[in-house]
Every structure is written in structure tokens, then in C-alpha cells.
VOGU-3710 file (C-alpha; in Angstrom, 3 decimals, decimal comma):
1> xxxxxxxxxx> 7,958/35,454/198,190  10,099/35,852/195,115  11,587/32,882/193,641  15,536/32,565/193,237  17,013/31,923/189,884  17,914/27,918/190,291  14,381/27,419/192,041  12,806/29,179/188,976  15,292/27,027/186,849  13,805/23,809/188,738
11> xxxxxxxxxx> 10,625/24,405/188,437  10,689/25,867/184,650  12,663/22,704/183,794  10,191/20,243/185,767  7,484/22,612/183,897  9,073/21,517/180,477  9,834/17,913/181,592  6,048/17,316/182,745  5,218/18,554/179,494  7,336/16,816/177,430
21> xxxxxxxxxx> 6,228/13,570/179,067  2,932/15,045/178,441  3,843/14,780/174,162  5,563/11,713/174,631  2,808/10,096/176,251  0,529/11,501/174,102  2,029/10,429/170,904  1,943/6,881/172,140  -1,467/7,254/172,702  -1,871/8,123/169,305
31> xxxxxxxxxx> 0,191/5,865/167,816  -1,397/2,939/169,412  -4,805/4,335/168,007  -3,683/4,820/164,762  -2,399/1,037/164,583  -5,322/-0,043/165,914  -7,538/2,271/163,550  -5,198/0,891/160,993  -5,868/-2,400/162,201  -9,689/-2,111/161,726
41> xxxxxxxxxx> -9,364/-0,864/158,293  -7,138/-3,256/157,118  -9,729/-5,980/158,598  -12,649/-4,049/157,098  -11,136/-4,102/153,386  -10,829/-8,046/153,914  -14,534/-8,215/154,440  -15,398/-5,872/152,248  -12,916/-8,182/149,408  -14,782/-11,219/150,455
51> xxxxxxxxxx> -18,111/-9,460/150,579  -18,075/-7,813/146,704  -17,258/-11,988/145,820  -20,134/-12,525/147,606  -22,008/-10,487/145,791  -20,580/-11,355/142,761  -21,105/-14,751/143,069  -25,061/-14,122/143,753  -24,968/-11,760/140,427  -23,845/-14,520/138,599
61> xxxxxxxxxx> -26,285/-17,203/140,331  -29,398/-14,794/139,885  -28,232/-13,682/136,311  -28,344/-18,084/135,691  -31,211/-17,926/136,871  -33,306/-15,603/135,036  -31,461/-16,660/131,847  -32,851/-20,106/132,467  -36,758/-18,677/133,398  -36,161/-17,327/130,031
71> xxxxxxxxxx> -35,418/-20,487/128,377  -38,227/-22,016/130,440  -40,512/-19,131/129,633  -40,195/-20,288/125,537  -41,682/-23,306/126,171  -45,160/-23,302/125,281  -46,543/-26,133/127,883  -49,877/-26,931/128,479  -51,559/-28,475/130,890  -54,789/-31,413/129,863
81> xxxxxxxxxx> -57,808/-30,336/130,683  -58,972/-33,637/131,974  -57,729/-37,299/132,538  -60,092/-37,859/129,026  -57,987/-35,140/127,337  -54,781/-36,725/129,213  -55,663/-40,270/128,015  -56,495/-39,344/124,324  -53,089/-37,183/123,845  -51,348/-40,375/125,265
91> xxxxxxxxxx> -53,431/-42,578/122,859  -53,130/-40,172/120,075  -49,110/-40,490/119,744  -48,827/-44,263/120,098  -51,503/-44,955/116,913  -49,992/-42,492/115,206  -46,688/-44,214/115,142  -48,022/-48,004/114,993  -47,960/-48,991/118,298  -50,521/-51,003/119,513
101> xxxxxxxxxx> -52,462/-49,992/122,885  -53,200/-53,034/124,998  -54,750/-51,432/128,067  -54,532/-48,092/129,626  -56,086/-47,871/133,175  -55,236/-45,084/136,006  -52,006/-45,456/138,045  -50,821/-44,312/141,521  -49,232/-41,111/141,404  -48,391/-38,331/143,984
111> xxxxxxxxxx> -50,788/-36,173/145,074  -52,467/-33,534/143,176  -50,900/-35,255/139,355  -52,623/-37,892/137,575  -50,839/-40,836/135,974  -52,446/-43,617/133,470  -50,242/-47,500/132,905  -50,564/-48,108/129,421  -50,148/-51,358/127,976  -48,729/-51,678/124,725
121> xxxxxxxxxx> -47,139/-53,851/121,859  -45,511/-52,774/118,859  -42,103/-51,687/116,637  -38,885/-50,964/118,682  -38,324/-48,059/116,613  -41,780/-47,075/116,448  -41,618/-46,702/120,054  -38,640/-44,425/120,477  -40,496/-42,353/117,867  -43,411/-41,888/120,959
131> xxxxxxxxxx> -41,037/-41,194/123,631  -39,502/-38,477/121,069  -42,977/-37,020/120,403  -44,423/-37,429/124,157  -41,019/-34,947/124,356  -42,343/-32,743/121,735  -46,013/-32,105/122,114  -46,361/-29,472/124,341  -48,459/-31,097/127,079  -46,479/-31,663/130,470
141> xxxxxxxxxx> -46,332/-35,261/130,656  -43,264/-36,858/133,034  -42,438/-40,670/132,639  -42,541/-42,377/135,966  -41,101/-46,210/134,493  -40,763/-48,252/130,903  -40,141/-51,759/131,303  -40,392/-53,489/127,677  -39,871/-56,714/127,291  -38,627/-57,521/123,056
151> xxxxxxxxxx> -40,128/-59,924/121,010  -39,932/-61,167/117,410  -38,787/-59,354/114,717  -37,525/-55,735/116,143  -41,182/-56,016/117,884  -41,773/-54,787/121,881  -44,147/-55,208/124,530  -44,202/-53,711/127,712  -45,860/-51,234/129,908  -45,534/-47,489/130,359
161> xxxxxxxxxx> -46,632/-44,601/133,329  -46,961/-41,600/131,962  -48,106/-38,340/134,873  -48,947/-34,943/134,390  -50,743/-32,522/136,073  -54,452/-31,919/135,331  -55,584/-27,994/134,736  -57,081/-26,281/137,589  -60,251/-26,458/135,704  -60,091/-30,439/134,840
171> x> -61,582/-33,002/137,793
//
């Protein structure tokens, strides 16, 4: 069966028409990917943008951090070996300035730190001097409360809890 010219023209031009559909449809295709791969990048550079803040934000917060172990790491803190060695150091700064120890007896504290109340009388001044050298002498001590009370001539009273932590070897 031999084909006549317009049947051959039909079919050649359907031929051409199916395949031209064919690129059409096609190139859609792709263009819809291409947005939507476009799409996906464009969402993946905004996480990757909030991401490297992220992580620049952490840099900053660890660099803080081990610039302040490193101001931490100059101190030269000790702990007291015992409540004894606790109680002197206390003791220690107060007569050296001219204050007067009343009483100094144990004190509640968390667990695992010690604390001591001491009772004392002396100089105003003489007592800020303390505080500044409890501050200064290289034993951990924390001040839980100060209440003074003043008295005549530029002279205090009042009571004091110092805490600290005793060594691991200390009872």
C-alpha cells in the first residue's frame, strides 16, 4: 500500500506537530524544574545566611568564653585546708586591721561549703580595709550577709558570714 502525497503530507505534518508538542511540553517541564530548583537554592542560601550568623555568633560566645577562663585561670585561688585554717585566715585579716573579734562560731551553709558568723566590733574604715583584703588574699571566701550596726566615734559592730569551700583533703 503506497501512501499518496497529501496522506504522506498529513501524517509527516501530524509527525512534526506531535513532536513539536513533544518540545513544547518538554520545555515546560523544564522550566517548571528549573524554577523550582531555583526555588530551593534561593531557600538554601537563606539558611545557609542565617546559619554562618549562627555560627558566628557561637565563635564569638566561645571566643568570650575562653578569654574569660583565661582571666579566671590568673587567679591564683586556694582552697583552706580545714575549717581551723578557714577560721585563722578569717581571724588573721580582722587583727591585722584593728578590728576586734567578738565571737566566731560555725554557720549554716549549703552543702558541701563551710561558713563561720563572726562577731565583731571595731573602726568603720578599718572594716572596709577587711572586706578589701578578704578580696585580695587568695583563699576563696564568698560573703553570705554584713549587717553592722554604727556606734560612737566612726566605730561598728555587727556580724559577718563568711563561706568557702574546704579542700578535698580538709574534714
Amino acid at each position: 500500500m503506497k501512501l499518496q502525497l497529501p496522506r504522506k503530507r498529513v501524517l509527516l505534518g501530524a509527525g512534526v506537530l506531535c513532536v513539536f508538542l513533544f518540545l513544547v511540553l518538554g520545555q515546560v517541564f523544564l522550566s517548571r524544574t528549573v524554577i523550582d530548583e531555583r526555588d530551593t537554592i534561593d531557600e538554601l542560601r537563606t539558611r545557609v545566611g542565617i546559619l554562618e550568623r549562627d555560627i558566628q555568633s557561637k565563635t564569638r560566645l566561645v571566643q568570650a568564653y575562653k578569654k574569660t577562663l583565661d582571666l579566671i585561670s590568673r587567679y591564683k585561688i586556694t582552697l583552706p585546708e580545714d575549717e581551723v585554717d578557714f577560721y585563722s585566715t578569717i581571724e588573721r585579716e580582722l587583727a591585722k586591721n584593728g578590728v576586734q573579734v567578738n565571737s566566731m562560731k560555725p554557720a549554716k551553709t549549703s552543702q558541701g561549703n563551710r561558713a563561720v558568723q563572726v562577731d565583731f566590733m571595731g573602726p568603720y574604715y578599718a572594716l572596709l580595709n577587711v572586706v578589701a583584703d578578704w578580696r585580695s588574699m587568695g583563699v576563696a571566701v564568698r560573703m553570705v550577709s554584713m549587717n553592722i550596726k554604727s556606734g560612737e566615734s566612726g566605730m561598728v559592730s555587727g556580724v559577718i558570714i563568711l563561706e568557702t569551700v574546704i579542700s578535698e583533703g580538709g574534714v
